[in-house]
C-alpha positions as a Markdown table, in Angstrom:
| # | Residue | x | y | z |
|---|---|---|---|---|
| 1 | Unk | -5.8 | 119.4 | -107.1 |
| 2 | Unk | -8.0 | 122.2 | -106.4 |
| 3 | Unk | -11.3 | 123.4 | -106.9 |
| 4 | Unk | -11.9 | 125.0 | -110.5 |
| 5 | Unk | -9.2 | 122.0 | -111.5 |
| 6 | Unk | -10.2 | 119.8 | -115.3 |
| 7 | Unk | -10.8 | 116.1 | -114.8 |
| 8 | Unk | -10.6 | 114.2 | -118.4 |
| 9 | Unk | -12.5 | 111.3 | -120.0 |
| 10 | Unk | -11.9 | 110.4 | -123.4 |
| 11 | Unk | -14.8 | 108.3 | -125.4 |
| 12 | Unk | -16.0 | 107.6 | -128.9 |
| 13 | Unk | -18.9 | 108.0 | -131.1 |
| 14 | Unk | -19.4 | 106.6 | -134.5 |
| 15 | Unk | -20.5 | 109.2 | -137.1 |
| 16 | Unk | -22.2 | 109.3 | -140.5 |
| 17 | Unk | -20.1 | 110.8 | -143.4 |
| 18 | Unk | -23.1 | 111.0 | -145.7 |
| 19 | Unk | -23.5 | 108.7 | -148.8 |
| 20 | Unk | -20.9 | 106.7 | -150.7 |
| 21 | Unk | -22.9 | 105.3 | -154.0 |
| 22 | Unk | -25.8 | 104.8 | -152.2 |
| 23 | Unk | -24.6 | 103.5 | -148.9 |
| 24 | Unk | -23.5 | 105.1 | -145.9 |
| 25 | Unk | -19.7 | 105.3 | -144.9 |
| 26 | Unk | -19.1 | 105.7 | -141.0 |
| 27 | Unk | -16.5 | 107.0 | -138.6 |
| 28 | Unk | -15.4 | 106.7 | -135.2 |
| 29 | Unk | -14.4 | 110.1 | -133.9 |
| 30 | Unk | -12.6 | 110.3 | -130.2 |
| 31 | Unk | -13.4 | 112.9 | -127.5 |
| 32 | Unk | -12.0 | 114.4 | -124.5 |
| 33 | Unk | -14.9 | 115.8 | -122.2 |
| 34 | Unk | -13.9 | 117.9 | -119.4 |
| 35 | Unk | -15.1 | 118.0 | -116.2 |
| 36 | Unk | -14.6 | 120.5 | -113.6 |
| 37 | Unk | -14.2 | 119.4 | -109.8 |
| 38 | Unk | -16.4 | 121.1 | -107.3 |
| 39 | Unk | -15.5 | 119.9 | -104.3 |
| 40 | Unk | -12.4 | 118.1 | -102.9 |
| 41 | Unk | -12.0 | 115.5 | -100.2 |
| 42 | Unk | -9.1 | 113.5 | -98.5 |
| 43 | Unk | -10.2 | 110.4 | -100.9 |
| 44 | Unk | -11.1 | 112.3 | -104.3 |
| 45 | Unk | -13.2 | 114.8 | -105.8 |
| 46 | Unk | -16.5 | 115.5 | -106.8 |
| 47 | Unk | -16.8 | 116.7 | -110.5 |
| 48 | Unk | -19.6 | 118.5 | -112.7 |
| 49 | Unk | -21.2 | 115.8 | -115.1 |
| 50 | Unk | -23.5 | 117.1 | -117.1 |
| 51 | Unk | -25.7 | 118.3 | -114.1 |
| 52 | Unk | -24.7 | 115.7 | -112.0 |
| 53 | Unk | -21.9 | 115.4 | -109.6 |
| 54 | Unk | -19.5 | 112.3 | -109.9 |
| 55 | Unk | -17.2 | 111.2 | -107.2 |
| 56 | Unk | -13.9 | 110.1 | -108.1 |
| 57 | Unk | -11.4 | 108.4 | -105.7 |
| 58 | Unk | -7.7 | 109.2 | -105.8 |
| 59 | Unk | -6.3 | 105.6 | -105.1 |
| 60 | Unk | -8.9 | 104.0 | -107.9 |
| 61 | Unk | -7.9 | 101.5 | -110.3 |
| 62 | Unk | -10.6 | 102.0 | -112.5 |
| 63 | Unk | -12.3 | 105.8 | -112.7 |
| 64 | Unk | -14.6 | 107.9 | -114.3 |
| 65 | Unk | -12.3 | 110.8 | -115.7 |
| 66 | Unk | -8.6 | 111.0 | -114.6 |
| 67 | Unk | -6.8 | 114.3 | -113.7 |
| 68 | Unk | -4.4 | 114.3 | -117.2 |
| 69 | Unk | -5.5 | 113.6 | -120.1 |
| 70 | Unk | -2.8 | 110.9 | -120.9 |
| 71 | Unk | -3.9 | 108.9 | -117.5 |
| 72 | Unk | -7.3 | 109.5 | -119.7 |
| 73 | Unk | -5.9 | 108.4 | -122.6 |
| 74 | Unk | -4.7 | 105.2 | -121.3 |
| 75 | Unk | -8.0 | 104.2 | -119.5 |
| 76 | Unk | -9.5 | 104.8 | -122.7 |
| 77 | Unk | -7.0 | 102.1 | -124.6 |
| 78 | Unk | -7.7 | 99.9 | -121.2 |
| 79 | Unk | -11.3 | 100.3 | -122.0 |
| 80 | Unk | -11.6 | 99.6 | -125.6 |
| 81 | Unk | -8.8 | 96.5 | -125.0 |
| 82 | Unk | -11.2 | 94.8 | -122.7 |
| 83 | Unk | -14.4 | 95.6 | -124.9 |
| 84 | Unk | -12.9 | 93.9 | -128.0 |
| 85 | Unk | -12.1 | 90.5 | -125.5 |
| 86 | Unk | -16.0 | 90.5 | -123.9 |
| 87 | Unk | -17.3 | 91.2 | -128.1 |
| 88 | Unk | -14.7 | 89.0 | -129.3 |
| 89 | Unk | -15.8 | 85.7 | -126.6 |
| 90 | Unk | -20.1 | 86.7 | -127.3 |
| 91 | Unk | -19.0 | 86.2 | -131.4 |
| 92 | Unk | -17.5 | 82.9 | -130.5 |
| 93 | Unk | -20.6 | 81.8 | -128.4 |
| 94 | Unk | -22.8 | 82.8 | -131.2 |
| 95 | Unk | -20.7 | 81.3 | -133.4 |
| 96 | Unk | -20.6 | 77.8 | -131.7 |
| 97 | Unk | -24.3 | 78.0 | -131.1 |
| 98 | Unk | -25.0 | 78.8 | -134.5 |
| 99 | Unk | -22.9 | 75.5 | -135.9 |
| 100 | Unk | -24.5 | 73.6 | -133.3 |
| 101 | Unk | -28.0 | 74.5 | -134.8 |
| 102 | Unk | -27.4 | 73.6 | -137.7 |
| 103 | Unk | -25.5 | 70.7 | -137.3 |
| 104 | Unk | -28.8 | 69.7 | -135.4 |
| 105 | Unk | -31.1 | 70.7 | -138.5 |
| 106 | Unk | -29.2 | 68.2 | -140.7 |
């Protein structure tokens, strides 16, 4: 890697598509930001984030942009996988909690 080099992060953003019979239909559209490293050390890089500089270890499991974008891609797939279990276990909670309430209330 060298200085001037792209670091990738891929993320998503939901989007309005305008108005289906009076409602509102939406999207998720996917992005790859690029980041540009500005300095390299033995252990990573620092990269250009929006003003800010990031560091970003080599030997990381978990990182803020990766140096391909298919290493990006497949955080982004880790990422998403392990937001749907954390929603998925809060929906039971509230679930259970909800049942319990109004089991109560009868």
């Amino acid at each position: 890697m060298s200085i001037g080099a792209k670091y990738y992060r891929y993320h998503d953003a939901r989007a309005s598509t305008g108005s289906e019979e009076f409602g509102f239909s939406s999207r998720v559209d996917l992005f790859v930001s690029e980041y540009y490293v500005i300095k390299e050390t033995p252990k990573g890089v620092w990269i250009e984030s929006y003003g800010t500089k990031r560091f970003v270890l080599h030997d990381s499991r978990k990182k803020f942009a990766h140096p391909t974008i298919e290493s990006a891609r497949e955080s982004f797939i880790y990422r998403k996988k392990r937001q749907i279990k954390i929603l998925s276990a809060q929906l039971k909670n509230a679930q259970q909690a909800l049942e319990c309430a109004m089991e109560q209330a009868a």
